[in-house]
C-alpha positions in Angstrom: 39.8 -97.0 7.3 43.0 -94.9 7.1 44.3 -93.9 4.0 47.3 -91.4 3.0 46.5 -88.6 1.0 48.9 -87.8 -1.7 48.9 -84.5 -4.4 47.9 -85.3 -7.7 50.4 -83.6 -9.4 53.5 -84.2 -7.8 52.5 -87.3 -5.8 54.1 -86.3 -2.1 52.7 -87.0 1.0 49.9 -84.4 2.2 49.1 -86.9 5.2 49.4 -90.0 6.4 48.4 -92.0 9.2 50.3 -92.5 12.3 52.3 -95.8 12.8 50.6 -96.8 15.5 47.6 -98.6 14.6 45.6 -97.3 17.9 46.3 -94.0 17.2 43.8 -92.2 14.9 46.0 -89.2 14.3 47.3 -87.8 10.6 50.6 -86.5 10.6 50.8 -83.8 7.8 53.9 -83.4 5.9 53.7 -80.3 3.2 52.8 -77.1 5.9 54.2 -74.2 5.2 55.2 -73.8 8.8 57.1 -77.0 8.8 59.6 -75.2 5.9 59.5 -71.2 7.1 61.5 -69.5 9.2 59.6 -68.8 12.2 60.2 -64.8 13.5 58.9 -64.4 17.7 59.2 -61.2 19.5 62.3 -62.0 22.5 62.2 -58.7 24.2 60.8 -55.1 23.3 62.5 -52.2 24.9 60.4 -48.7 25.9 59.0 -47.5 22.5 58.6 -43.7 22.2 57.6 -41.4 19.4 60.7 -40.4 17.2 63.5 -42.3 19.1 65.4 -44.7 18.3 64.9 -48.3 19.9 66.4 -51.8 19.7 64.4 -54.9 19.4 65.6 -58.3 20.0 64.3 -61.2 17.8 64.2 -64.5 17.6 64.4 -66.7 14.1 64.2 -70.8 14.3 64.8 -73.1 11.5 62.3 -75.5 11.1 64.1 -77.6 8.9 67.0 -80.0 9.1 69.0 -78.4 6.5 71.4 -74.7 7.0 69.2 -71.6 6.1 70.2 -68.5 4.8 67.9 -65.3 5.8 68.0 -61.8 4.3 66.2 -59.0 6.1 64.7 -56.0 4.2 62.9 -53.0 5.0 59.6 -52.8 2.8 59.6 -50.2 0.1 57.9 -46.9 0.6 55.1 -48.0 -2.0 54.7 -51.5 -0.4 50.8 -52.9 -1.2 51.3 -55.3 1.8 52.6 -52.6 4.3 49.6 -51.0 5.0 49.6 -51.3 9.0 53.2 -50.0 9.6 53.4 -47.2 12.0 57.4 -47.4 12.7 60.4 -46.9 10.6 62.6 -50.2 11.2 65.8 -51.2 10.3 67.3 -54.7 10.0 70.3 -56.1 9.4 72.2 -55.9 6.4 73.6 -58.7 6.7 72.5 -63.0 5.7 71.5 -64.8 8.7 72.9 -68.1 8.7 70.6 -70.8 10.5 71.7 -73.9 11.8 70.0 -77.0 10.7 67.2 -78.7 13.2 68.7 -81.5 14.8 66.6 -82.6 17.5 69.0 -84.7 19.3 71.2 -81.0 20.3 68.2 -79.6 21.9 68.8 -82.2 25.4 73.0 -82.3 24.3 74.6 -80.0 26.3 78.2 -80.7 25.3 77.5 -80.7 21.6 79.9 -79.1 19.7 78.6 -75.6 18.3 79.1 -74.8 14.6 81.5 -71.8 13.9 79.3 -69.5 12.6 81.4 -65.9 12.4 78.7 -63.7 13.9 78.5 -59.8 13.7 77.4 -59.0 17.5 75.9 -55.9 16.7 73.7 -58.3 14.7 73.5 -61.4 16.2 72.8 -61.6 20.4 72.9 -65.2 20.4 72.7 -68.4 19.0 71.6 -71.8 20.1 70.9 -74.8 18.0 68.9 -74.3 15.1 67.3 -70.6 16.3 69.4 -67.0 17.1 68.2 -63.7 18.4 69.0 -61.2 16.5 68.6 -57.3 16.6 66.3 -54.7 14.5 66.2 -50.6 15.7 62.4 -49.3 15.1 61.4 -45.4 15.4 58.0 -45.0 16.1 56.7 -42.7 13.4 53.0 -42.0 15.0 52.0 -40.5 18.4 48.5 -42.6 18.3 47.2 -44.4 20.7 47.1 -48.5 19.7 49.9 -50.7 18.9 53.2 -50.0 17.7 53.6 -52.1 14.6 56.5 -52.8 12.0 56.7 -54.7 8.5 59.7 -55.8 6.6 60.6 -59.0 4.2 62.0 -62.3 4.9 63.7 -64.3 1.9 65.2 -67.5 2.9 66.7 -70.1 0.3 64.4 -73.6 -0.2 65.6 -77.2 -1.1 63.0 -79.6 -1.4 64.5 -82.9 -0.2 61.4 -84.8 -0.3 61.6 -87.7 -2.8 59.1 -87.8 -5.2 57.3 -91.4 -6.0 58.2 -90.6 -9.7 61.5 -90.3 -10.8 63.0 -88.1 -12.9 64.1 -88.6 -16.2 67.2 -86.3 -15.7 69.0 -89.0 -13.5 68.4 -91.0 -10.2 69.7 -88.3 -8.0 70.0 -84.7 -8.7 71.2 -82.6 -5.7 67.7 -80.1 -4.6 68.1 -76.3 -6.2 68.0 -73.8 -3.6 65.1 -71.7 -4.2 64.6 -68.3 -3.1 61.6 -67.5 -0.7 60.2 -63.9 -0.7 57.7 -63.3 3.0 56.2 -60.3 4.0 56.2 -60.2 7.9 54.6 -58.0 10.5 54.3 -57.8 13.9 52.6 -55.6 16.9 55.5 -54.3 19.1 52.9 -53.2 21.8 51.6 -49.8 22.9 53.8 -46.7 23.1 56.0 -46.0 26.3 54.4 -42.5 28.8 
């Protein structure tokens, strides 16, 4: 027997089953990964010790809703960069994500949202992702993997309706709440 699965505390959805009765398949609602930005690697240039290179990266919004990301480098006494063997640098600048709409992914003639880009930043933007560059200096002439660390804060808004509701009012527009992530990744091996 399929049931739905729902948190005690704030009574949302954790899973529930699909709709088709065949189907024995639980769709889960409340993953993290449904609601963070998602960082991927696009292209890594020639990485040698003590010069300056340029990264290009790609950030998706996995929800329907506009994000706004901040980059930052992570602090010299950082407890969570431990692995970091390259200075980076991102952009000062908020990244402003377009909302997922899964319908623009097969519209070609869609109409883009005017987003006023910085293209020293920005490379390109399509939908609800963009690539967008950092510079990284290799700080270490080791052998292994070239790897850098630096923070991701993105705003929140839980839109999902709780069962209960609220005393406040019947609708009270979702506060925007600040996300704080520390992110790493492995840039590869070293250029000869």
């Amino acid at each position: 027997m399929k049931r739905s699965l729902r948190c005690r505390k704030c009574e949302h959805n954790l899973s529930k089953p699909e709709f088709n009765p065949t189907s024995i398949k639980f769709k889960i609602q409340l993953v993290a990964v449904s609601y963070i930005p998602e960082v991927r690697i696009m292209s890594i240039p020639n990485l040698r010790t003590m010069k300056e290179s340029q990264v290009l990266l790609t950030l998706t919004n996995p929800v329907e809703n506009i994000t706004h990301v901040t980059l930052s480098a992570c602090e010299d006494e950082d407890p969570d960069d431990i692995n970091s063997t390259a200075k980076v640098m991102v952009p000062s600048k908020e990244l402003v994500l377009a909302g997922k709409d899964a319908a623009a992914e097969y519209d070609e003639l869609a109409e883009p949202q005017d987003f006023q880009d910085d293209p020293d930043v920005v490379a390109f933007r399509k939908s609800n992702k963009i690539g967008f560059f950092i510079k990284v200096i290799p700080q270490k002439e080791e052998d292994g993997d070239v790897t850098v660390s630096f923070k991701i804060r993105h705003d929140f808004r839980n839109l999902a309706a709780p069962v209960k509701p609220s005393e406040e009012g019947p609708e009270t527009p979702a506060e925007a709440i600040w996300l704080t992530h520390h992110v790493e990744l492995s840039l590869g091996p070293l250029a000869l």
